[in-house]
C-alpha positions as CSV (number, residue, x, y, z in Angstrom):
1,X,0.0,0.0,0.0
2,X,1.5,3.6,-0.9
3,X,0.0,6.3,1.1
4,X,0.9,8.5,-1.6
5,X,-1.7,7.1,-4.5
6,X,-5.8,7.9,-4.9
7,X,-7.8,5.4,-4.0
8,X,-10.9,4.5,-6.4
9,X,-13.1,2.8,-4.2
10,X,-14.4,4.4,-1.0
11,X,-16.1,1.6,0.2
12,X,-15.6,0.2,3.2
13,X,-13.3,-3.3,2.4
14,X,-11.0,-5.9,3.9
15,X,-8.4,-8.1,2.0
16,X,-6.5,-10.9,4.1
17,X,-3.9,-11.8,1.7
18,X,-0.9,-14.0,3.1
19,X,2.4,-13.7,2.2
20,X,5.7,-15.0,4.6
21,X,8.6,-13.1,5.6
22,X,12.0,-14.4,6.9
23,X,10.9,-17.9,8.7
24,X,7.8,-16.0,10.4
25,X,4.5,-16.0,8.9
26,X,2.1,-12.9,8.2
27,X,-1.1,-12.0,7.3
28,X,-1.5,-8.6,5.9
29,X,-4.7,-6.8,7.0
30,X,-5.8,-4.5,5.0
31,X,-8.8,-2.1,5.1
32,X,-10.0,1.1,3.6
33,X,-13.1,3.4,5.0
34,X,-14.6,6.7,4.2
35,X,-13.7,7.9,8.1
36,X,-11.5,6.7,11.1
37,X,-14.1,5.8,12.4
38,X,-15.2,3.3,9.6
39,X,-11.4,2.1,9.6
40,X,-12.1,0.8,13.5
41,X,-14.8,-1.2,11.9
42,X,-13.5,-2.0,9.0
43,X,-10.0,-3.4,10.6
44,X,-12.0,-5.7,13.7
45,X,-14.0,-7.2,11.0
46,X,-10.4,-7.9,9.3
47,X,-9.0,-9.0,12.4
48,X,-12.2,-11.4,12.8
49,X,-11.7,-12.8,9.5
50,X,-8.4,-13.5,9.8
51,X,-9.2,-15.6,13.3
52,X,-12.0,-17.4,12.4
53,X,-13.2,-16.9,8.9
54,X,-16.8,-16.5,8.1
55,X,-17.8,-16.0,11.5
56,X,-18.2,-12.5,11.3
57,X,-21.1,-12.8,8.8
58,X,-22.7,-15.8,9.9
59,X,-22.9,-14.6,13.7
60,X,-26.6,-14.2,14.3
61,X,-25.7,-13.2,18.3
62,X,-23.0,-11.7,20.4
63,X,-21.6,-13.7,23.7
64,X,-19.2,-11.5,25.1
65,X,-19.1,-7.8,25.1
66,X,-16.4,-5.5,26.8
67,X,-15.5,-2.2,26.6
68,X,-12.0,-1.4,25.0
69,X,-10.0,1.8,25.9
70,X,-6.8,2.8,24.2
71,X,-4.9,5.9,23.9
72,X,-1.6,6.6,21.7
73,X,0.5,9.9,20.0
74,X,-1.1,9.4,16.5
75,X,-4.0,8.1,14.9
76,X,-1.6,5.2,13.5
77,X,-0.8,4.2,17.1
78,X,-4.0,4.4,18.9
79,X,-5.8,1.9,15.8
80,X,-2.4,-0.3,16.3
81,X,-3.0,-0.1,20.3
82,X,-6.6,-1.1,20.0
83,X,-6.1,-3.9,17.7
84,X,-3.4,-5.7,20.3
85,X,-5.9,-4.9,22.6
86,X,-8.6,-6.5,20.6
87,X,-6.3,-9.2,20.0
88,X,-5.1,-10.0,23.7
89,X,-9.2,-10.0,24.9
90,X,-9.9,-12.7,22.3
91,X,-6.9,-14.7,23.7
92,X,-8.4,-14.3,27.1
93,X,-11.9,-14.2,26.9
94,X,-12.3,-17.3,24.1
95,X,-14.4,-14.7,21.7
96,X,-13.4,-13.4,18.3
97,X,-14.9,-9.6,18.6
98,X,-16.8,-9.0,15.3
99,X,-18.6,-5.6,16.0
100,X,-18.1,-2.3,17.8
101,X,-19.6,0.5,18.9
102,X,-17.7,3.6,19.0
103,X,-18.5,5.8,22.6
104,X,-15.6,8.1,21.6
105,X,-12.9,8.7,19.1
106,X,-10.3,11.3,18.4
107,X,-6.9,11.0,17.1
108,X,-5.2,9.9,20.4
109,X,-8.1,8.1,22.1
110,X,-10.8,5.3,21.7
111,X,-13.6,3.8,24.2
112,X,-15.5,1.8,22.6
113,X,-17.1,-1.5,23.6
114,X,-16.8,-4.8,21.5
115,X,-19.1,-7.3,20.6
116,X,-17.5,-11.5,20.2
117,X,-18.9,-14.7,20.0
118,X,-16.6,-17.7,21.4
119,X,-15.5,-20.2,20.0
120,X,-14.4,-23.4,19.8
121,X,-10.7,-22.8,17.7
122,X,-9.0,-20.9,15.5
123,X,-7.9,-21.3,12.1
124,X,-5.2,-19.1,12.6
125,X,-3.3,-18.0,15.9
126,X,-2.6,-14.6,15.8
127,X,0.9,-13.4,18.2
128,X,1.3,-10.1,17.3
129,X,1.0,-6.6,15.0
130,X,3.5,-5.2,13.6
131,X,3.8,-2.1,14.3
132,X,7.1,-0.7,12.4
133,X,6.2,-1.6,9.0
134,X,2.2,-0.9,9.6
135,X,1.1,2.0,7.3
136,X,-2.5,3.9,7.9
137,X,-3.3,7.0,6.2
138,X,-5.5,9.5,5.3
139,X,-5.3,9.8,1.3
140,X,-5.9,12.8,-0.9
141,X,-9.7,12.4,-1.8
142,X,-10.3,11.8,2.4
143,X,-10.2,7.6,2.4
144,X,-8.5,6.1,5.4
145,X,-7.0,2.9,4.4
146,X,-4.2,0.7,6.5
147,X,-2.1,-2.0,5.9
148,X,-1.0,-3.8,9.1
149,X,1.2,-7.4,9.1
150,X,0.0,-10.0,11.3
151,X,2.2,-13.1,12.7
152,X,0.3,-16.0,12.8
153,X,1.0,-19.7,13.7
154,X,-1.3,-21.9,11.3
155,X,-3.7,-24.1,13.6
């Protein structure tokens, strides 16, 4: 993804190719919104594909719902902190968080609360972001987009 380039689409979207780097492996999430705020949304539903795929769309309930706060020096750092955060609840509570709702957001702090369903496994065990070669940006005709690498062990 190049910050730099216009963006044709502004629809909200999520694409979970995989790629490997060194001996680790990584999944790229990548997602695109009209706002920061649809980026939150778009990226958990990325992040919930990536865990357990399908669920996100097939969930007719939630099980688990918790309220998320993060706070960072950039826009880039606060969506990075909240996904790890994400990402260590599902660990602990057993629930792959499909859905948000967004209490407040401005470019150094989120509360929101999060919406899972548990489950049973994974396909994919996600360890950790990485946050020095994650790019998010704000482009030229206003889309947020973000590409963030995820290392995975395969279930």
């Amino acid at each position: 993804m190049n910050c730099n380039t216009q963006q044709n689409n502004n629809k909200a979207k999520s694409r979970i190719p995989r790629l490997t780097i060194s001996n680790a492996n990584f999944q790229l999430l990548e997602s695109e919104a009209r706002s920061g705020q649809g980026l939150f949304k778009s990226s958990l539903k990325g992040l919930a594909d990536m865990l357990k795929p399908g669920l996100r769309n097939s969930a007719d309930h939630y099980d688990c719902v918790m309220r998320v706060e993060a706070v960072a020096d950039d826009f880039k750092g606060l969506l990075l902190s909240f996904l790890s955060r994400v990402l260590a609840l599902t660990h602990r509570q057993k629930a792959v968080f499909c859905s948000l709702n967004i209490e407040e957001l401005t470019e150094t702090r989120i509360v929101a609360q999060v919406y899972g369903v548990w489950f049973g496994s994974l396909e994919n065990d996600l360890k950790a972001i990485d946050r020095y070669k994650s790019e998010v940006c704000n482009t030229a005709n206003h889309t947020w987009s973000c590409s963030i690498p995820i290392e995975f062990e395969v279930n």
